[in-house]
N, C-alpha and C positions, 0 to 999 in steps of 0.2 A: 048845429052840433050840440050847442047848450042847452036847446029842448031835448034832445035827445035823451040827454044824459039828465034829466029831471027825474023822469020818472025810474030809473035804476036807483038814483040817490034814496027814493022815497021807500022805493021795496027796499032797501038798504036797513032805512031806518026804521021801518017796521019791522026787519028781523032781528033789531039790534036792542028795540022795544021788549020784541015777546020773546027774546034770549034774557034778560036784562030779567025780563017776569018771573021766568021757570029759574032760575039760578038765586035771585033775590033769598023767596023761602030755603034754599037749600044752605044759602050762605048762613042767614041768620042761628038756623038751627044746628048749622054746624057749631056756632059761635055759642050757642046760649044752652043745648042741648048734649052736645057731646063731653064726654068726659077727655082728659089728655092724651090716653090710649088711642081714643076713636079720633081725636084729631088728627094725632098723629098718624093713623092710618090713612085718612084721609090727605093731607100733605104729601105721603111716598104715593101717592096716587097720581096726585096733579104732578108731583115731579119726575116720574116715570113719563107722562103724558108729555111735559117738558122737556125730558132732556129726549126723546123720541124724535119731539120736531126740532130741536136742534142740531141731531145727527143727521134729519137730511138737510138741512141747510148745510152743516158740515160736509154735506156728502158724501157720508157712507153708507155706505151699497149694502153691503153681507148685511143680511140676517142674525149671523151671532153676533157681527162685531158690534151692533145697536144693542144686542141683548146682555153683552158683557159692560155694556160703556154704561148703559139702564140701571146693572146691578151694581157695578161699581158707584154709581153716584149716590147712590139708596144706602151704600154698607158706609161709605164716608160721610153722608149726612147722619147717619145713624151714631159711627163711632166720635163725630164731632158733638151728641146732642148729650151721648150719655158718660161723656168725659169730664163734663163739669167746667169747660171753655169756652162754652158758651154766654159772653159778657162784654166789656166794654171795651176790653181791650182787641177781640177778633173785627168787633165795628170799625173799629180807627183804621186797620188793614182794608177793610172791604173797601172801605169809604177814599182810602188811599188810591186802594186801584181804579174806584170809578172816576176819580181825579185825572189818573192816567187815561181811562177813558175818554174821556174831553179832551184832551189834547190829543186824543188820536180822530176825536172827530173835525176839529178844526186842519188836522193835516188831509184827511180825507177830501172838507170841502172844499178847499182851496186848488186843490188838484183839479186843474181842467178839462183830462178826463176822463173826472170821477163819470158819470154816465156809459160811458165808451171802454171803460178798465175791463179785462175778461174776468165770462163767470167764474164761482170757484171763490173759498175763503180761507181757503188755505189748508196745510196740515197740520195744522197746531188749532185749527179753529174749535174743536173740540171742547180743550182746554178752559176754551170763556162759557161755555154752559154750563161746567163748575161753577165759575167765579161769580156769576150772574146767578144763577137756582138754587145751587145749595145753601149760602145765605141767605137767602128770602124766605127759605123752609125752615133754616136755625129762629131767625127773628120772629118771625111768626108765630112761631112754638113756644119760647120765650115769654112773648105776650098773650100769648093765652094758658102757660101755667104760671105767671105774676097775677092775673086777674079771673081766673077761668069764671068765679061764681056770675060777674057781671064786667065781660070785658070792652069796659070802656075806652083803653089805647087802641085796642085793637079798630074797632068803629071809629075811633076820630079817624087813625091814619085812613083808612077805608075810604070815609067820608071826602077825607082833606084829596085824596088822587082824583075817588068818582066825580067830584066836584069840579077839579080842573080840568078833566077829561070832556065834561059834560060844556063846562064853560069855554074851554076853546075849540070844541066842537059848531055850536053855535054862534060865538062871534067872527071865528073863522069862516062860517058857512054866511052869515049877515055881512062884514065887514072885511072880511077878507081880500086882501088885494096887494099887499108886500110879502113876499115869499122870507121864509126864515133860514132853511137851508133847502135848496132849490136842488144842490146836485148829492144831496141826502133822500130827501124825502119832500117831493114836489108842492103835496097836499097840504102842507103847514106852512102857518102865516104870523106874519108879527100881531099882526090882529087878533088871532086865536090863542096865542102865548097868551098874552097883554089880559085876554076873558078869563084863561083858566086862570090866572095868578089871581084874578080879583076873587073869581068866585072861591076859590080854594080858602082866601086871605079871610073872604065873607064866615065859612066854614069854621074858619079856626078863631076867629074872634067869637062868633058865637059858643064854639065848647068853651072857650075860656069864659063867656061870662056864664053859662048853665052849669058848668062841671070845675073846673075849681075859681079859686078869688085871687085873682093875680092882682098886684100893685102895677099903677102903670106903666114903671117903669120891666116890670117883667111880662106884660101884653104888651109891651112894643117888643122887647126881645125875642118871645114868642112865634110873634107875627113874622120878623126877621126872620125866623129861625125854620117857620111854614113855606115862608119864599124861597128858601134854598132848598127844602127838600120838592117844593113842586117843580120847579126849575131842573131838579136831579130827575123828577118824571118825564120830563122832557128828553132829557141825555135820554134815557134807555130807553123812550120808542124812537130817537133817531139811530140807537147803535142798530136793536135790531131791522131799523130800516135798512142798512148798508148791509145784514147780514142778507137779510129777502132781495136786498136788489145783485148782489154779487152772486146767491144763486138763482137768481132769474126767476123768482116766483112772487107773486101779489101779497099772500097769505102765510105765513107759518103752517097752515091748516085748514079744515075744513070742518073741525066738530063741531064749532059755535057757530051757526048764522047771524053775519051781521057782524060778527066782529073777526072771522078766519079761524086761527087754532089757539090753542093755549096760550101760546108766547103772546100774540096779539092781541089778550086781556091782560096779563100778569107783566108786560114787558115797564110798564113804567111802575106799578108796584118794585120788580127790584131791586128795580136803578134809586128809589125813593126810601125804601125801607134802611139802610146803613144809615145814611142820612137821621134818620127818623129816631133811630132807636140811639144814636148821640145827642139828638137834643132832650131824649125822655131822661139820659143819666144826666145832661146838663141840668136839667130842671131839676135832679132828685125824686125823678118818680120811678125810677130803678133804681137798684141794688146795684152800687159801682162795679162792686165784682162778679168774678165768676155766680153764672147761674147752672147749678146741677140739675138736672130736668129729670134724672133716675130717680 
């Protein structure tokens, strides 16, 4: 059966290579080339694309009701971007409820059975594809009109997920043989945790020594401070784990090969980014308050 399943892993990782290729150029330039308008176009793109695959996870059916749930998330990231709320104070909220988050995953795994629970996430499940997406689209936008000329936050955080991603991918795949949440999400290993956190940790010690001069006492806080948000990338590819497994599908999607749909790239970015953008005001590399983006 494990030969079997050798050669699906490998066509796996070759589409997850030559997705990783054609997106690569598209990201950078989005990052170095567009102006704040076109990113922000770009953003109501990916999050229309997002909250799409989360209505059917949500499972709904109609046609408008995706296309009023699409518009509505688009007019509320919008009126939240050009309000001027956009700051440290909405982070501490996001960050709260991913908080809550984690203790709704630890009451999940515990649950015996969690595998066996019927499909279906409920009527409210809507609800968290706000919570989840439209802050990811706030912070994002954020840091790249703080930095747009050369956006270096934005490329660390980037850097600091792909890396853990990539790290517990591999050690997982190598070393892999303690399961982390089994009745979550099968495929994850304390062993693959254990890869991304170093590699992440690898990451952020190097921006810290190439991009700014920390004293050691603020590269170890830092480092702290990397670990809790790679950790929070963790939380949200098991939330949406329990979201694909309660309605009964593998993927989110099917535009990306190799990795599913949108949510299945973006899902530990937004469980990471709240996180993220309180240790940039911890540091003082944001502007404590309100950021107006008009």
């Amino acid at each position: 059966m494990q030969g079997s399943d050798e050669p699906t892993k490998q066509v796996m990782l070759k589409q997850r290579l030559l997705t990783a290729a054609v997106l690569m150029p598209i990201f950078l330039a989005a990052l170095f080339l567009m102006d704040e308008l076109g990113f922000s176009i770009l953003l109501a793109v990916v999050l229309a694309l997002s909250l799409f695959e989360w209505a059917n996870l949500s499972g709904i059916q109609s046609h408008t009701i995706k296309g009023i749930y699409i518009a509505a998330g688009i007019i509320i990231a919008a009126m939240f971007l050009y309000s001027g709320v956009v700051g440290q104070e909405l982070f501490i909220i996001v960050f709260a409820l991913w908080l809550v988050v984690v203790y709704r995953l630890f009451q999940f795994a515990k649950r015996e059975h969690a595998y066996k629970s019927a499909l279906g996430n409920g009527p409210l499940a809507w609800l968290d594809g706000y919570f989840v997406l439209i802050p990811t689209v706030l912070g994002l936008q954020a840091l790249k009109a703080y930095d747009s000329a050369a956006p270096q936050l934005l490329l660390i955080f980037f850097f600091i997920i792909w890396s853990a991603d990539t790290g517990a991918y591999l050690a997982g795949r190598t070393w892999g043989k303690h399961k982390l949440a089994p009745r979550i999400s099968p495929g994850k290993t304390i062993e693959g945790l254990i890869g991304g956190l170093l590699a992440a940790l690898v990451v952020a010690a190097l921006a810290a020594a190439l991009v700014w001069e920390l004293s050691l006492q603020e590269l170890l806080l830092w480092l702290l401070a990397v670990a809790i948000v790679t950790l929070f990338s963790v939380v949200g590819d098991l939330f949406e784990s329990i979201y694909k497994r309660r309605a009964g599908v593998k993927d989110s999607g099917k535009l990306l090969p190799g990795h599913g749909g949108i949510l299945d790239r973006i899902d530990s970015t937004c469980a990471a980014l709240p996180s993220y953008m309180l240790v940039l005001y911890q540091f003082d590399l944001l502007a404590a308050t309100g950021t107006s983006l008009s």
